[in-house]
HTML snippet that shows the backbone in 3Dmol.js (N, CA, C, O; Angstrom):
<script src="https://3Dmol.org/build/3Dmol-min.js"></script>
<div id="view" style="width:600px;height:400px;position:relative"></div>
<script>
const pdb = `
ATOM      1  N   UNK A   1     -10.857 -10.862   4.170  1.00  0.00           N
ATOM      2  CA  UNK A   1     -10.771 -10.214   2.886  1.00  0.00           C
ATOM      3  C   UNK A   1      -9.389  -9.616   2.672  1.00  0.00           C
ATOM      4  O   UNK A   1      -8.834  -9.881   1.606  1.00  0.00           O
ATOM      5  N   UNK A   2      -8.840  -8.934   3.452  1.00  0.00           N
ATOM      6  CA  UNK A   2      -7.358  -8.680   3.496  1.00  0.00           C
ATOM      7  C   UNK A   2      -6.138  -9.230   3.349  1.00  0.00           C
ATOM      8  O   UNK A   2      -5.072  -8.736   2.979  1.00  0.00           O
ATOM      9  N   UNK A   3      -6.537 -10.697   3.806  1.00  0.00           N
ATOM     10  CA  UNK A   3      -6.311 -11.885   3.629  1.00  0.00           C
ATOM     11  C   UNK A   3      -5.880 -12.300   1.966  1.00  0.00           C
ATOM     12  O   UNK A   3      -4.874 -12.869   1.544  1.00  0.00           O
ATOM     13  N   UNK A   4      -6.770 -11.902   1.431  1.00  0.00           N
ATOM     14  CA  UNK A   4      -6.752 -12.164   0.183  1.00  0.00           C
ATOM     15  C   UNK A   4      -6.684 -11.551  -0.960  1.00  0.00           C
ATOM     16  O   UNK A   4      -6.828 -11.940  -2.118  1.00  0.00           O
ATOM     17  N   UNK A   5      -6.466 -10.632  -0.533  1.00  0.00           N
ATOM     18  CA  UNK A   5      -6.102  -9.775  -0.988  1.00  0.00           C
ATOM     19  C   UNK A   5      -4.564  -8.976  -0.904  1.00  0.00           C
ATOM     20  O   UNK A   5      -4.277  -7.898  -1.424  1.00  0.00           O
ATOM     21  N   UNK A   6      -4.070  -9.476  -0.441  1.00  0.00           N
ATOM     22  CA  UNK A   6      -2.225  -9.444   0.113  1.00  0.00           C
ATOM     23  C   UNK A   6      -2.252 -10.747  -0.499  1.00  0.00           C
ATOM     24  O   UNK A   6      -1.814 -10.573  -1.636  1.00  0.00           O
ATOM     25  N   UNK A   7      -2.584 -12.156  -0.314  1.00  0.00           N
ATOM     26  CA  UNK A   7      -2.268 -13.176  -1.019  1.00  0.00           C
ATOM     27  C   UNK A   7      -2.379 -12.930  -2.248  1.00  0.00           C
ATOM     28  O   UNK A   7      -1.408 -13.379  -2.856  1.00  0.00           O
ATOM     29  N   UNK A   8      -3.318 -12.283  -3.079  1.00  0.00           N
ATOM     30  CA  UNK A   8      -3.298 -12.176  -4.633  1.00  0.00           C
ATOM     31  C   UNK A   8      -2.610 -11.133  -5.137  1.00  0.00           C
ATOM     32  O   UNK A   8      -2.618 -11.047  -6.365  1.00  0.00           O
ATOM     33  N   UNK A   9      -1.915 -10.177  -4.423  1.00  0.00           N
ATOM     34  CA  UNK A   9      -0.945  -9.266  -4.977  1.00  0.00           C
ATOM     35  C   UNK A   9       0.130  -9.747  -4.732  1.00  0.00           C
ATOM     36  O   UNK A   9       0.897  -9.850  -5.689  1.00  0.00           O
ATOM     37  N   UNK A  10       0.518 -10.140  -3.617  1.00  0.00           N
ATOM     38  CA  UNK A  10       1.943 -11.325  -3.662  1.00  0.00           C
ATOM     39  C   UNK A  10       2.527 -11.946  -5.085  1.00  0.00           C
ATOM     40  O   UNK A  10       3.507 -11.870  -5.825  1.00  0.00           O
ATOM     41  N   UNK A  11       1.052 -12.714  -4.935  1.00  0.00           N
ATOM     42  CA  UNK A  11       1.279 -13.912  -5.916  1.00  0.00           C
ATOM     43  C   UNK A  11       1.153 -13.035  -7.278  1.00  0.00           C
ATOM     44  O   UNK A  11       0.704 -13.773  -8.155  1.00  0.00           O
ATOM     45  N   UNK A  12       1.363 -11.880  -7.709  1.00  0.00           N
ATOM     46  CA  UNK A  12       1.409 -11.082  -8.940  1.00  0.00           C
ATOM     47  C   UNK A  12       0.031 -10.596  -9.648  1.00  0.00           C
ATOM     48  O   UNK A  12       0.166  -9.886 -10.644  1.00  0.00           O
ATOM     49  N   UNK A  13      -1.315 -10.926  -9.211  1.00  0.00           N
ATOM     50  CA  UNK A  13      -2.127 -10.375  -9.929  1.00  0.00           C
ATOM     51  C   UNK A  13      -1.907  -8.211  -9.347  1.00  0.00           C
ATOM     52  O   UNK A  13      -1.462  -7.626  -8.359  1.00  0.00           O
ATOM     53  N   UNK A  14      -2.502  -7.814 -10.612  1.00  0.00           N
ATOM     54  CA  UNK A  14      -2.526  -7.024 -10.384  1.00  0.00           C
ATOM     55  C   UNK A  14      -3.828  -6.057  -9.660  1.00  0.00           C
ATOM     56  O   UNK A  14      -4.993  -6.453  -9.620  1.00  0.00           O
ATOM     57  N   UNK A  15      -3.311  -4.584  -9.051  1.00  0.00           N
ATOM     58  CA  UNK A  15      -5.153  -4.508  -8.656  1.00  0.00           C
ATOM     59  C   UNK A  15      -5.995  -4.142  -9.230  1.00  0.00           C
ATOM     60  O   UNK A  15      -7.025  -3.796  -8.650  1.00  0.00           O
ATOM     61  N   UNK A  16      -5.880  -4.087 -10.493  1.00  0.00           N
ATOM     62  CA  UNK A  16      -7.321  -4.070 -11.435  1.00  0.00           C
ATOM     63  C   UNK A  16      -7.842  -6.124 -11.566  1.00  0.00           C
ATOM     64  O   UNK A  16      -8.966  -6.625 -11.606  1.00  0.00           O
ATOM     65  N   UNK A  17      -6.906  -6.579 -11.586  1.00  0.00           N
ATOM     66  CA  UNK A  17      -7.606  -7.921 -11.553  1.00  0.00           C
ATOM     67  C   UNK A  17      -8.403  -8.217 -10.006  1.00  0.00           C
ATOM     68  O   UNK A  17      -9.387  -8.892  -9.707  1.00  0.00           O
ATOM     69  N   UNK A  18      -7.521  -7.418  -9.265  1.00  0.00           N
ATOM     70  CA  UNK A  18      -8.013  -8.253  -7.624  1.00  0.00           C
ATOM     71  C   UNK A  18      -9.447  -7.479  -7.827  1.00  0.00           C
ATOM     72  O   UNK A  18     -10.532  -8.035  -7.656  1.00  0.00           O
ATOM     73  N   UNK A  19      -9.261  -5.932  -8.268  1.00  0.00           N
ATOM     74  CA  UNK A  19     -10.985  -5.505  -8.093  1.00  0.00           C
ATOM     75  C   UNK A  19     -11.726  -6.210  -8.860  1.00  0.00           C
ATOM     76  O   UNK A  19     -12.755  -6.439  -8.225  1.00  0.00           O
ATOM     77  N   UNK A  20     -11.792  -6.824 -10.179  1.00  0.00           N
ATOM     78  CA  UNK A  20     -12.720  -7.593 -10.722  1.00  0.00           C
ATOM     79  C   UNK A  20     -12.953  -8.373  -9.893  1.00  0.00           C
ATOM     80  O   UNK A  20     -13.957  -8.204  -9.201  1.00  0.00           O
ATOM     81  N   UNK A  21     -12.164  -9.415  -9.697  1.00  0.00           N
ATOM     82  CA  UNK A  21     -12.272 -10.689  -9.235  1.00  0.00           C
ATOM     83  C   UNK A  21     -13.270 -10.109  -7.576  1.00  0.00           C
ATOM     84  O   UNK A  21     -14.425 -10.533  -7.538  1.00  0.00           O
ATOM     85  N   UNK A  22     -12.997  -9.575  -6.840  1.00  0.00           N
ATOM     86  CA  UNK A  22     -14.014  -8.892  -5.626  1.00  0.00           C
ATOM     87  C   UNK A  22     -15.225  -8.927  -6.440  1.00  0.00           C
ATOM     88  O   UNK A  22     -15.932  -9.934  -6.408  1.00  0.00           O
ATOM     89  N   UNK A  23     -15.566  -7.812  -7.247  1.00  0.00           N
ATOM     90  CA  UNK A  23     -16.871  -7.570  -7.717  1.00  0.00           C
ATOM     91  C   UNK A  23     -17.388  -8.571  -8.683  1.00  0.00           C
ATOM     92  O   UNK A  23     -18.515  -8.237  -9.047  1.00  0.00           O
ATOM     93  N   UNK A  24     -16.991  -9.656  -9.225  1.00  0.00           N
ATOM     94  CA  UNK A  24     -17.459 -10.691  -9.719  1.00  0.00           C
ATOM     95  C   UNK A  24     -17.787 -11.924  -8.235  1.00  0.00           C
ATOM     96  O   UNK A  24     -18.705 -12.745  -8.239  1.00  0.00           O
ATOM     97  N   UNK A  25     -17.018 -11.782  -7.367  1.00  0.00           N
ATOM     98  CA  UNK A  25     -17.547 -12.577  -6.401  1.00  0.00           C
ATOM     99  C   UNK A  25     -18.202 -11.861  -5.125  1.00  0.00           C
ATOM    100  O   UNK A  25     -18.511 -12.244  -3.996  1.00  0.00           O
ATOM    101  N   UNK A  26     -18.282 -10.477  -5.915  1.00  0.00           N
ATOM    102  CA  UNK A  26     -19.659  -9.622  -5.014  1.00  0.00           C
ATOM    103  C   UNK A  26     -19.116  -9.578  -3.664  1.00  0.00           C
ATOM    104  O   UNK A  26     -19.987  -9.816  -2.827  1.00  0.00           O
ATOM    105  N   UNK A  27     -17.804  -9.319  -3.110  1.00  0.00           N
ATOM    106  CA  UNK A  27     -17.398  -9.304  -1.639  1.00  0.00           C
ATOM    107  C   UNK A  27     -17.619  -7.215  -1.654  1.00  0.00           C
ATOM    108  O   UNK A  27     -17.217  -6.281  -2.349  1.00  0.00           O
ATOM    109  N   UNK A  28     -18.387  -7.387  -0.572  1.00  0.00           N
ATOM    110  CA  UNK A  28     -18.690  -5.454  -0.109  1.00  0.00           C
ATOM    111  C   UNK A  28     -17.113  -5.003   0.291  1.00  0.00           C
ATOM    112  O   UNK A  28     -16.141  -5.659   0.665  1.00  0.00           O
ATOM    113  N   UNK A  29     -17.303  -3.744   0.063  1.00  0.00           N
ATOM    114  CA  UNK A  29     -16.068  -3.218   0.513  1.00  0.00           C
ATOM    115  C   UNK A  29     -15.810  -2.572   1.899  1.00  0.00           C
ATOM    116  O   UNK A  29     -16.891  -2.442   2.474  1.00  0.00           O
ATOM    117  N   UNK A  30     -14.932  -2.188   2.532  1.00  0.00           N
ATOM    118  CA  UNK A  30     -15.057  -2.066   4.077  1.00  0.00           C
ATOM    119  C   UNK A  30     -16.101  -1.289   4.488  1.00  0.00           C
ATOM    120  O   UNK A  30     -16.751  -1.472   5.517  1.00  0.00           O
ATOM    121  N   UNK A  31     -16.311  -0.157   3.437  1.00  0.00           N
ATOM    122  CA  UNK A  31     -17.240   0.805   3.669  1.00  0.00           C
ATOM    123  C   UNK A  31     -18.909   0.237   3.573  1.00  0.00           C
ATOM    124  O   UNK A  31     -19.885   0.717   4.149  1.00  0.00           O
ATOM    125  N   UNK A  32     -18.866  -0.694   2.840  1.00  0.00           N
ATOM    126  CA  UNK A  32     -20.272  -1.276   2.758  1.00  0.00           C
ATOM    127  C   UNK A  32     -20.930  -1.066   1.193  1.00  0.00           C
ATOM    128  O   UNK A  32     -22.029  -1.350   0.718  1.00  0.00           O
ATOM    129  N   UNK A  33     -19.763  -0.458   0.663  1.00  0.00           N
ATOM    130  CA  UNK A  33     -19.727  -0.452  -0.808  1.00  0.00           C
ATOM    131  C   UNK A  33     -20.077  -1.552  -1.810  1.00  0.00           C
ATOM    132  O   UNK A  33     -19.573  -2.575  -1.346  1.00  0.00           O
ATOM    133  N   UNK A  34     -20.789  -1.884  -3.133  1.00  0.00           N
ATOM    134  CA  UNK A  34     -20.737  -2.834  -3.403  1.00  0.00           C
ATOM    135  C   UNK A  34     -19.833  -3.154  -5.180  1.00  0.00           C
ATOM    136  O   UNK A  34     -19.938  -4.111  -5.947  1.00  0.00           O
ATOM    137  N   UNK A  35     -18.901  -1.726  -5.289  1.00  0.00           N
ATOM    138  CA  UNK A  35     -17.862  -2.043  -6.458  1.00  0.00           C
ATOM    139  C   UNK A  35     -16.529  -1.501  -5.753  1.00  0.00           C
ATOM    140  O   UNK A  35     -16.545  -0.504  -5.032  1.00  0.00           O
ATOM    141  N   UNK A  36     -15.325  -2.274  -6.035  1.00  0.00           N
ATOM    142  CA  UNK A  36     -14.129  -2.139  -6.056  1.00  0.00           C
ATOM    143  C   UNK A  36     -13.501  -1.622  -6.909  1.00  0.00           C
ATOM    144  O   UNK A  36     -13.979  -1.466  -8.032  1.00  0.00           O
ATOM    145  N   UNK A  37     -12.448  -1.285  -6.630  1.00  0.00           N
ATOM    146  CA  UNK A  37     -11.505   0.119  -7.519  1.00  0.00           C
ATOM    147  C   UNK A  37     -10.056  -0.379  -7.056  1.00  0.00           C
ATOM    148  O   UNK A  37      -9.796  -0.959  -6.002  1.00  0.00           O
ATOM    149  N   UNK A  38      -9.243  -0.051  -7.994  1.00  0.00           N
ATOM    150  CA  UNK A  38      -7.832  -0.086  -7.736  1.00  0.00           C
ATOM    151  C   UNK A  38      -7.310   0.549  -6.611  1.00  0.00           C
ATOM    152  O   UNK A  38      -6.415   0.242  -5.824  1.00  0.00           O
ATOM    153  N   UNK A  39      -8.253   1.739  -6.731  1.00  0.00           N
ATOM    154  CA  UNK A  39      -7.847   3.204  -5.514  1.00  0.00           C
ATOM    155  C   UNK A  39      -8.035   2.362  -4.473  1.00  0.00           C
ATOM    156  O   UNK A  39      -7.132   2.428  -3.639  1.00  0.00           O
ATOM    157  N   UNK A  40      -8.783   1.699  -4.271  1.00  0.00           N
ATOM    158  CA  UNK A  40      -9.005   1.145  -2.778  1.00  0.00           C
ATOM    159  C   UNK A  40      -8.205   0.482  -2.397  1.00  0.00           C
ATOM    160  O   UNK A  40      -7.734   0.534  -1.261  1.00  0.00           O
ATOM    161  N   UNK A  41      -7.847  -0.375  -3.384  1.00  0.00           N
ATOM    162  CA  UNK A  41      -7.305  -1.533  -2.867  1.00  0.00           C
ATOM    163  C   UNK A  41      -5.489  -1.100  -2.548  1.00  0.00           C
ATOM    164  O   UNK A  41      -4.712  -1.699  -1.804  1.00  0.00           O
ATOM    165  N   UNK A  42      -5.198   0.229  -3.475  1.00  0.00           N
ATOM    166  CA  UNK A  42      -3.892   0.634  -3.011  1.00  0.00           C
ATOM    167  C   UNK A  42      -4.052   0.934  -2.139  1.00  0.00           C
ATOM    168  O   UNK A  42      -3.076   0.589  -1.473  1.00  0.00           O
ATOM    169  N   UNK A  43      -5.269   1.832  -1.085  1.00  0.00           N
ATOM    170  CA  UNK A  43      -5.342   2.418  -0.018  1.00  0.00           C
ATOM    171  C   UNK A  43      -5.365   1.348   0.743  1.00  0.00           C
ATOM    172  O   UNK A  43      -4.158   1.278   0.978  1.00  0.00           O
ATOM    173  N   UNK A  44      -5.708   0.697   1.156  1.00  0.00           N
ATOM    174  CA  UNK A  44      -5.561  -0.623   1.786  1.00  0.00           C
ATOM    175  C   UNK A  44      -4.693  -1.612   1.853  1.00  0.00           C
ATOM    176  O   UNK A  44      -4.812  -2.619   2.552  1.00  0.00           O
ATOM    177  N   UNK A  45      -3.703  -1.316   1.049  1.00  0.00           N
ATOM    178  CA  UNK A  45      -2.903  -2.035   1.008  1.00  0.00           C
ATOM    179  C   UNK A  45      -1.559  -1.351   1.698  1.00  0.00           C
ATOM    180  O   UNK A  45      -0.524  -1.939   2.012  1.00  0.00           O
ATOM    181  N   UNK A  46      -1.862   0.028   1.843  1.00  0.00           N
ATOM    182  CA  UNK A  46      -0.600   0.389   2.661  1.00  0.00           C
ATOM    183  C   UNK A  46      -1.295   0.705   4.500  1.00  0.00           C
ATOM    184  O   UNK A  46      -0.860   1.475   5.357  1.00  0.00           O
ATOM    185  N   UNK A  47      -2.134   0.035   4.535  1.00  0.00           N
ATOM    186  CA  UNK A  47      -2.573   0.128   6.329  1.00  0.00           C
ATOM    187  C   UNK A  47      -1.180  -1.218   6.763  1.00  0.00           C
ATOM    188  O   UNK A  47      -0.531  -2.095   6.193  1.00  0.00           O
ATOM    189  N   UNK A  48      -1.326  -0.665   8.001  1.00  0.00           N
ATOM    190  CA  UNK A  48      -0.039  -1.568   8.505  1.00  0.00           C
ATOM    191  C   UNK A  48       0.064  -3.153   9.038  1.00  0.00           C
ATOM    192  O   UNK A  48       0.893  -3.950   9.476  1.00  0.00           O
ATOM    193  N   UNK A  49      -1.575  -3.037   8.644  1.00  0.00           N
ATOM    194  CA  UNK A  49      -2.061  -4.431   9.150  1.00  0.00           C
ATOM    195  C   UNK A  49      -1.526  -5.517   7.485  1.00  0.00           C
ATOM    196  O   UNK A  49      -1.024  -6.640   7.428  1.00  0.00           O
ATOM    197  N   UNK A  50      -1.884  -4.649   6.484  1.00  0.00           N
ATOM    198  CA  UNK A  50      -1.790  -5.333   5.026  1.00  0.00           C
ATOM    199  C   UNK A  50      -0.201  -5.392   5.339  1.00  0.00           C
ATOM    200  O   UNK A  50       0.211  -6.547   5.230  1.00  0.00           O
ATOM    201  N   UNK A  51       1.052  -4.226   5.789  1.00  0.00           N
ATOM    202  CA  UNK A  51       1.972  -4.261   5.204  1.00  0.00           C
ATOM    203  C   UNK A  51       2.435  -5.486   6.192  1.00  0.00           C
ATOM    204  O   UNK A  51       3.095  -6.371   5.647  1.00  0.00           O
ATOM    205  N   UNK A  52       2.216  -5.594   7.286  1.00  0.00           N
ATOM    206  CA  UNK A  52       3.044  -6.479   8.021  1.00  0.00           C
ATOM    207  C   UNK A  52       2.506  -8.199   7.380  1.00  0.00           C
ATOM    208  O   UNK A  52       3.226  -9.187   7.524  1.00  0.00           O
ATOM    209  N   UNK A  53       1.186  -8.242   6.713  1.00  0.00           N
ATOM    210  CA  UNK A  53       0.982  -9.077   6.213  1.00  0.00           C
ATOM    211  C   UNK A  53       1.749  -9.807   4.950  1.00  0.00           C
ATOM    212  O   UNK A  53       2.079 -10.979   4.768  1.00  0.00           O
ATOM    213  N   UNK A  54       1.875  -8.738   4.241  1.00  0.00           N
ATOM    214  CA  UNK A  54       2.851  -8.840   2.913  1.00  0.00           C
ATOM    215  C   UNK A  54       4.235  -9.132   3.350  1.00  0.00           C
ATOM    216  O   UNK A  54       4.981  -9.650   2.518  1.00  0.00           O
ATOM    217  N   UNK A  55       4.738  -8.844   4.678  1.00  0.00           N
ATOM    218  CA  UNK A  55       5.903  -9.013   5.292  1.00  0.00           C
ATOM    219  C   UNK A  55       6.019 -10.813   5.468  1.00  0.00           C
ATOM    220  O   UNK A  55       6.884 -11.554   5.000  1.00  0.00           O
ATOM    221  N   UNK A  56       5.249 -11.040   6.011  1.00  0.00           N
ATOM    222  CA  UNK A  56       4.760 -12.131   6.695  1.00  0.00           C
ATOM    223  C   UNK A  56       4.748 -13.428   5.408  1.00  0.00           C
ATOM    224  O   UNK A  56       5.092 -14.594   5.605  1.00  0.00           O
ATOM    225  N   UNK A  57       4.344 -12.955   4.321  1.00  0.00           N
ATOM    226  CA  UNK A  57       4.595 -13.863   3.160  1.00  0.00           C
ATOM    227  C   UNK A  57       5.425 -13.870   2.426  1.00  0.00           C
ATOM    228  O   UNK A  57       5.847 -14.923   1.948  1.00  0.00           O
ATOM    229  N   UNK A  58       5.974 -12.526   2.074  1.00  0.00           N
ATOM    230  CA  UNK A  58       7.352 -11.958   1.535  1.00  0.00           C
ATOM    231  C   UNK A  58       8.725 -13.517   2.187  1.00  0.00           C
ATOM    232  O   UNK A  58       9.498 -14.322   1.668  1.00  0.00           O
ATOM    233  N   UNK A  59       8.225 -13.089   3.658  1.00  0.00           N
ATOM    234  CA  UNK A  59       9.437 -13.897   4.312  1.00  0.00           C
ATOM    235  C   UNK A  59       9.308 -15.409   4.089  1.00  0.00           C
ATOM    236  O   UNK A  59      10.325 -16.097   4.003  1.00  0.00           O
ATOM    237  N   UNK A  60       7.895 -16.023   3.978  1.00  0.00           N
ATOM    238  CA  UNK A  60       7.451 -16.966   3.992  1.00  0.00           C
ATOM    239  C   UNK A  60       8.253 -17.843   2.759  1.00  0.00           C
ATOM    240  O   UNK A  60       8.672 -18.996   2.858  1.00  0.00           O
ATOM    241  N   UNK A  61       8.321 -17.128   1.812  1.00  0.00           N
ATOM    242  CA  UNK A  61       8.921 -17.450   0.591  1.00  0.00           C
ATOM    243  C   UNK A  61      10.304 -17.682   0.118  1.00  0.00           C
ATOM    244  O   UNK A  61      10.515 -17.959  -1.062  1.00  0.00           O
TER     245      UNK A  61
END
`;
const viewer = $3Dmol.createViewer("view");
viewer.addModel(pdb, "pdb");
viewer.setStyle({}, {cartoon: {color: "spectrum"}});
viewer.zoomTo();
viewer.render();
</script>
């Protein structure tokens, strides 16, 4: 899920689209949650596992 979420902010969606797009394809959230929020997904997006990921494609490019 992190996964794809670093891939779809890369690639320019924003995170009100990435949370739709989660809760239209119903993926739970780490917590076991079942709606997504922008808040989250910024919070998650600065763990160091996301940033070295975004690194990782950043360079890729």
């Amino acid at each position: 899920m992190l996964a794809r979420v670093v891939i779809a902010r890369v690639g320019g969606a924003t995170l009100v689209e990435i949370a739709d797009k989660l809760n239209v394809d119903g993926v739970p959230t780490p917590a076991g949650g079942a709606r997504w929020y922008p808040s989250h997904l910024c919070r998650l997006l600065r763990t160091q596992d996301a940033r070295e990921a975004i690194a990782a494609l950043v360079n890729e490019q």
